[in-house]
C-alpha positions as CSV (number, residue, x, y, z in Angstrom):
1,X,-90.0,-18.9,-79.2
2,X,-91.7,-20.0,-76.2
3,X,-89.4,-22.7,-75.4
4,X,-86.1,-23.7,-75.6
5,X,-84.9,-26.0,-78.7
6,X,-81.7,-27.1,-79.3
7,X,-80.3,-29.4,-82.3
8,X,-83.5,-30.1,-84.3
9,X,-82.9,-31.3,-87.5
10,X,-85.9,-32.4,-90.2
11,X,-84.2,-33.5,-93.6
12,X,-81.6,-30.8,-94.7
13,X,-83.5,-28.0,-92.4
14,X,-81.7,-27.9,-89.2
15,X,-82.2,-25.6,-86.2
16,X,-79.1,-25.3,-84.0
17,X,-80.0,-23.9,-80.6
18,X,-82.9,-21.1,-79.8
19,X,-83.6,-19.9,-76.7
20,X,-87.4,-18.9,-75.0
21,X,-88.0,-15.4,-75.9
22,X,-85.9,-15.4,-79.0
23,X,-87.2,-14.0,-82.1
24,X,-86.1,-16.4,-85.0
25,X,-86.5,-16.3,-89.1
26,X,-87.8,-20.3,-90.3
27,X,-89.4,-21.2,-93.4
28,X,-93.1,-21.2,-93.2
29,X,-93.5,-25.1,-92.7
30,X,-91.4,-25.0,-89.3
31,X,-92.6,-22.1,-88.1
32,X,-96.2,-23.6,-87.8
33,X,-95.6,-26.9,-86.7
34,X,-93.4,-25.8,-84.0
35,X,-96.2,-22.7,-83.2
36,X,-99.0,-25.9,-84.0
37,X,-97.0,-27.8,-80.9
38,X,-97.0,-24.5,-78.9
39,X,-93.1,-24.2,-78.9
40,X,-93.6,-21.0,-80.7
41,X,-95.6,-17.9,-81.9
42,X,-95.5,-16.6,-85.4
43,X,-94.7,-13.4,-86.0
44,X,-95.0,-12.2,-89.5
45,X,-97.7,-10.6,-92.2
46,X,-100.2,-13.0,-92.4
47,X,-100.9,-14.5,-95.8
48,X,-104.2,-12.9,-95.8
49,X,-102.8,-9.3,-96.5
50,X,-100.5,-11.2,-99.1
51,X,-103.4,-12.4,-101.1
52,X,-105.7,-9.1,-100.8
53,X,-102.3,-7.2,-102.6
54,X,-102.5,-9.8,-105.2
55,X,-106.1,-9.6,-105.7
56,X,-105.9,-5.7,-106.0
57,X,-103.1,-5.1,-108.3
58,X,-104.7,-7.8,-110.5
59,X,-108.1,-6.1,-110.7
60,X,-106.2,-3.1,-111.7
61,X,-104.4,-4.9,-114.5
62,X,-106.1,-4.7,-118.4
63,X,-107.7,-8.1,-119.5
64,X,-104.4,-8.9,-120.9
65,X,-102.0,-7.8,-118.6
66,X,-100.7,-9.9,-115.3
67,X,-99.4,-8.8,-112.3
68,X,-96.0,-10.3,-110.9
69,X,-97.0,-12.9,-108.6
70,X,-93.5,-14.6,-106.4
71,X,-92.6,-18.4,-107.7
72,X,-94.2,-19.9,-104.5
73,X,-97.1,-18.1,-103.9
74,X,-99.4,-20.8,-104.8
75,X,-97.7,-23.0,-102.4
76,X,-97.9,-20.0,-100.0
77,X,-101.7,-20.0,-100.5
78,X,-102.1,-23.8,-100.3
79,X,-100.5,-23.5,-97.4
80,X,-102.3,-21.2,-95.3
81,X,-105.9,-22.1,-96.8
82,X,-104.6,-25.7,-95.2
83,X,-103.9,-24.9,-92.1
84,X,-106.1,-22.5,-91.5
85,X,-108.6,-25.4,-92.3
86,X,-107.2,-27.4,-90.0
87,X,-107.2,-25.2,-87.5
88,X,-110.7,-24.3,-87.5
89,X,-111.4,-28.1,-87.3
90,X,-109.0,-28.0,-84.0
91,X,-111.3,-24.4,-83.0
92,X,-108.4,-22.3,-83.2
93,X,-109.6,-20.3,-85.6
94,X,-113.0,-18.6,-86.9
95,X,-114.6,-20.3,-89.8
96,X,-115.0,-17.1,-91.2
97,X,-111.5,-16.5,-91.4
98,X,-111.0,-19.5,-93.0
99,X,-113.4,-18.8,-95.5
100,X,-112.8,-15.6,-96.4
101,X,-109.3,-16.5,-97.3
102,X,-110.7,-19.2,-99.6
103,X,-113.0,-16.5,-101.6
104,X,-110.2,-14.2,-101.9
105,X,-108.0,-16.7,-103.3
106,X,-110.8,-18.5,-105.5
107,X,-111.1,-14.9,-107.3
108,X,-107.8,-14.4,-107.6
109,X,-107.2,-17.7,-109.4
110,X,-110.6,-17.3,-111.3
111,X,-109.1,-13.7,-112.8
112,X,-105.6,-15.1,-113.3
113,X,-106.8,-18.0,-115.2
114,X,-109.5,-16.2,-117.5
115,X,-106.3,-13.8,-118.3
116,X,-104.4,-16.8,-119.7
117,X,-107.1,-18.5,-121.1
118,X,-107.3,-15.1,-122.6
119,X,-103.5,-15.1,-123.5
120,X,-103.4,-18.6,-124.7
121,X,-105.7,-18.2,-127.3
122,X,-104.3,-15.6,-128.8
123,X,-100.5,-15.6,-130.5
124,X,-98.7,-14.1,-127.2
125,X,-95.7,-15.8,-126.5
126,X,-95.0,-17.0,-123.1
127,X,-91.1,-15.7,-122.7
128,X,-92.9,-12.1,-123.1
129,X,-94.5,-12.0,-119.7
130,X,-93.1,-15.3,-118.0
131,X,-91.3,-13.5,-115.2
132,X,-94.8,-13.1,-113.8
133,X,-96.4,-16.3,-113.9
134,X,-95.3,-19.0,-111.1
135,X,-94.5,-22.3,-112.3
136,X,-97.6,-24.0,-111.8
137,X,-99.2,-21.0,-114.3
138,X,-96.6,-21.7,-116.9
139,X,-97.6,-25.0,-117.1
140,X,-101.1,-24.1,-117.7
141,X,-100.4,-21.5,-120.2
142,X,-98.4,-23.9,-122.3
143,X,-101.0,-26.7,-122.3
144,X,-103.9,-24.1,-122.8
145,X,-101.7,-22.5,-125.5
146,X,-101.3,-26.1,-127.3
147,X,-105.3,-27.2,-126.8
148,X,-106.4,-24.0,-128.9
149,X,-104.3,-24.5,-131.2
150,X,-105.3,-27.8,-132.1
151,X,-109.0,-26.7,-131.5
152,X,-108.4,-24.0,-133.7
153,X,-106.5,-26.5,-136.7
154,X,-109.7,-28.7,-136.3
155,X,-112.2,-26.3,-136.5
156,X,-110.4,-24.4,-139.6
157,X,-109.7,-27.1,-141.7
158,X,-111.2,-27.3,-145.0
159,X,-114.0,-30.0,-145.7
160,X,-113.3,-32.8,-143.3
């Protein structure tokens, strides 16, 4: 912290009283607005190192194997790719920062989502590897999984 807070409450998330100097554990949405209003300094492994891991151990996977990705990290990338953004508007950061996080996380979504497009064309069944897909690839699989099959009704049915 580089200053003194005390009593700070934002819907349920409440922060009783920190002191300047004090090392503190906040979710990620309070510890950059109160490091965007200069109250504080983050401390922590940046996103980007999150995102190259992820990118790696999914270039190592098959074609039809996923690796485990954590429930939020989509929100987690949003996140950062957002603020970085903003902070390059505000010249805080380098555009090239900013855009090399963006690559990274455009290829990681662009392999991800050829693997289920992959996955849901095929007869795989989402329970068998839904402990590593967030929520937000679950959804997709299960609408992808749906449109081929239709597709694949249409196009196979006898004379029309």
């Amino acid at each position: 912290m580089r200053s003194s807070l005390e009593n700070i409450e934002v819907g349920d998330f409440k922060i009783g009283r920190v002191s300047d100097g004090e090392s503190v554990e906040l979710p990620r949405w309070a510890a950059e607005e109160l490091a965007r209003l200069d109250l504080a300094e983050m401390d922590e492994e940046p996103f980007e190192t999150e995102i190259s891991k992820a990118l790696s151990r999914e270039k190592m996977m098959g074609p039809l194997q996923l690796s485990n990705l954590q429930p939020d990290f989509f929100l987690k990338m949003r996140r950062r790719l957002a603020y970085l953004n903003q902070a390059v508007q505000e010249g805080k950061v380098r555009r090239e920062d900013y855009e090399k996080l963006r690559s990274s996380s455009y290829d990681l979504v662009g392999l991800r989502l050829g693997k289920l497009l992959s996955l849901s064309s095929s007869s795989a069944d989402v329970a068998k590897f839904s402990d590593k897909l967030t929520p937000e690839e679950t959804a997709f699989f299960k609408l992808a999984q749906s449109l081929s099959k239709e597709w694949k009704n249409a196009m196979l049915r006898g004379g029309v």
